[in-house]
C-alpha positions as CSV (number, residue, x, y, z in Angstrom):
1,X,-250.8,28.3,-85.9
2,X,-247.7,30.1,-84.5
3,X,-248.6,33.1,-87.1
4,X,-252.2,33.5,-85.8
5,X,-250.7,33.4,-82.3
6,X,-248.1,36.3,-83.0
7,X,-251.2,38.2,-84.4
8,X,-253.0,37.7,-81.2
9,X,-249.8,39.1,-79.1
10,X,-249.8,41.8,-81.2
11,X,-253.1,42.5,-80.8
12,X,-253.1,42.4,-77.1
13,X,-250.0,45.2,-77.6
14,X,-251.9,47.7,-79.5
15,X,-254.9,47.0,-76.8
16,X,-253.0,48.0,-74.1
17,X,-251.6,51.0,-75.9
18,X,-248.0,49.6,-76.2
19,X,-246.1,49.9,-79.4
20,X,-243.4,47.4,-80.3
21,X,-240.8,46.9,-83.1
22,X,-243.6,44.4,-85.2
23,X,-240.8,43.4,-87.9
24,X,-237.7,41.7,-85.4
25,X,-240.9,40.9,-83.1
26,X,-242.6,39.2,-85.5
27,X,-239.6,36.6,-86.0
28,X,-238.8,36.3,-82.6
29,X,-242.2,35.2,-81.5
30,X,-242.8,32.8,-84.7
31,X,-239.3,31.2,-83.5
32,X,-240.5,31.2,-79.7
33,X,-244.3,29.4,-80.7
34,X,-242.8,26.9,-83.1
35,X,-240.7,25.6,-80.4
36,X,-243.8,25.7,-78.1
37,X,-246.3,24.0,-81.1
38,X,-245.4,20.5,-80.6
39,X,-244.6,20.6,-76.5
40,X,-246.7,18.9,-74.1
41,X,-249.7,21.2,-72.8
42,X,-249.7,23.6,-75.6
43,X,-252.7,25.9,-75.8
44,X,-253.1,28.7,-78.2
45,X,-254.7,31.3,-76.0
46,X,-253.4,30.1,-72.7
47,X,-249.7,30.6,-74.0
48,X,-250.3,33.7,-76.0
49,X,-251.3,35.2,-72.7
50,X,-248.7,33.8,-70.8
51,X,-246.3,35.1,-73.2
52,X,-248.0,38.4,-72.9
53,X,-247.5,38.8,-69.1
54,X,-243.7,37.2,-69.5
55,X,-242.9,39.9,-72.0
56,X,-245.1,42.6,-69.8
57,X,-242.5,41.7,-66.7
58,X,-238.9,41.8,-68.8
59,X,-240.3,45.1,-69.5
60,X,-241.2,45.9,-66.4
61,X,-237.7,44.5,-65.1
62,X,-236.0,46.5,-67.8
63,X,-237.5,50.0,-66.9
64,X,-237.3,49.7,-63.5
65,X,-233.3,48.2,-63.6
66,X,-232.8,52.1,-65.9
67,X,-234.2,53.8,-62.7
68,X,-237.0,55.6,-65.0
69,X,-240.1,54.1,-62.8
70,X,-242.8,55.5,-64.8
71,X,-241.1,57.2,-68.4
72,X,-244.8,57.3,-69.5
73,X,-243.2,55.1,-72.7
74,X,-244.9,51.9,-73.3
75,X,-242.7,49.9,-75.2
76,X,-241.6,46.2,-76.0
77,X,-238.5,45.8,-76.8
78,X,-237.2,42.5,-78.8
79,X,-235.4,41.4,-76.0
80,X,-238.6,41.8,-74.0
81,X,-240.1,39.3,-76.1
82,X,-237.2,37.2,-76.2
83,X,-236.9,36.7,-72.5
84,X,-240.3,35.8,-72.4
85,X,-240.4,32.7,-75.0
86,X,-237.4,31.8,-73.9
87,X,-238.6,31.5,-70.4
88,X,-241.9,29.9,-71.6
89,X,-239.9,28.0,-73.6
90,X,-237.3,26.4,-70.7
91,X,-240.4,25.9,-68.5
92,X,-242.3,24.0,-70.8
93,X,-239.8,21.7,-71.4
94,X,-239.6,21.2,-67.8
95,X,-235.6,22.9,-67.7
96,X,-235.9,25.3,-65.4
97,X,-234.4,27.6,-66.5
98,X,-235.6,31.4,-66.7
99,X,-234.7,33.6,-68.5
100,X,-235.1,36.8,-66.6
101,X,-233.7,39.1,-64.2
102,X,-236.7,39.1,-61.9
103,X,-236.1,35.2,-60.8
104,X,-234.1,34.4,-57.9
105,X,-231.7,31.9,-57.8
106,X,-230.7,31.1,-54.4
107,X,-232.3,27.7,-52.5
108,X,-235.8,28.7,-51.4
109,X,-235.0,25.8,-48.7
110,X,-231.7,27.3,-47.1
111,X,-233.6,29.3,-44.5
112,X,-235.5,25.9,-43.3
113,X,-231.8,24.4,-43.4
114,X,-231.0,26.6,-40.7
115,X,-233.1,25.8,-38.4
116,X,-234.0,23.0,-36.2
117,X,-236.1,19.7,-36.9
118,X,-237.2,21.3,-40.2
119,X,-236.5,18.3,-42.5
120,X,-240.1,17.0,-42.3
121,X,-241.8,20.6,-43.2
122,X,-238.4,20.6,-46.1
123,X,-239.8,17.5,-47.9
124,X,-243.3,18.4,-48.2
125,X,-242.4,21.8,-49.5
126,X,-240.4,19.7,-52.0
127,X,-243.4,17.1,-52.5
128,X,-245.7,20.1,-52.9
129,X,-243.1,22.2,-55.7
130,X,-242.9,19.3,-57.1
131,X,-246.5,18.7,-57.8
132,X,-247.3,22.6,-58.7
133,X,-244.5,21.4,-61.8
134,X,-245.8,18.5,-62.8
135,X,-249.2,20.2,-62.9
136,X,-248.0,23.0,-64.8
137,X,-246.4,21.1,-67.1
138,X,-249.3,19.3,-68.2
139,X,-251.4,22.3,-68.2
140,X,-253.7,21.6,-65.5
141,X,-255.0,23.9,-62.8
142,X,-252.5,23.2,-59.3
143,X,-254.0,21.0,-56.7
């Protein structure tokens, strides 16, 4: 399964005119979808795509943190991949964790913090992340 999902990332590569390095891609991606196999919510297509748009965005992240905008080069770099399964990776587990640049770790709560009387709007924001989670994690479409 995890090779016929690699083929299917590569594919959507070469359809959207970007070339990668197939051989260390290859290996990082078959590591990435055998970790994602056996995980609650897997789905072939669903994932590969997701994968897809991950690795789309490191690159993205990557070009734009050079300060070459548009270099007319569209390339995926290992690491591109890499950030994306191991992002899709951590979230599926339900860790938390991402991997890339682009996320932003401060408290999206500290602004409501600061003001007054907030606490009530503070814990159904929480409720409501909470639920987005949960329904990510188990695949289904948010509420």
């Amino acid at each position: 399964k995890a090779k016929d999902c690699v083929e299917c990332f590569k594919k959507k590569a070469h359809d959207g005119n970007f070339t990668l390095d197939a051989t260390a891609i290859d290996a990082t991606l078959s590591k990435g979808f055998e970790k994602l196999l056996p995980l609650k919510g897997w789905g072939n297509a669903r994932d590969v795509q997701k994968a897809w748009d991950m690795a789309k965005q490191a690159r993205a992240d990557r070009v734009a943190k050079a300060g070459a905008l548009h270099d007319g080069n569209r390339h995926l770099d290992e690491t591109d991949v890499k950030l994306a399964m191991d992002g899709l990776v951590a979230a599926r587990m339900g860790s938390g964790a991402m991997s890339h640049d682009s996320c932003d770790d401060s408290d999206p709560f500290e602004v409501l913090d600061k003001l007054y009387r907030m606490e009530h709007v503070k814990e159904r924001l929480k409720q409501l992340q909470a639920t987005y989670g949960i329904a990510d994690q188990d695949g289904e479409e948010p509420p």
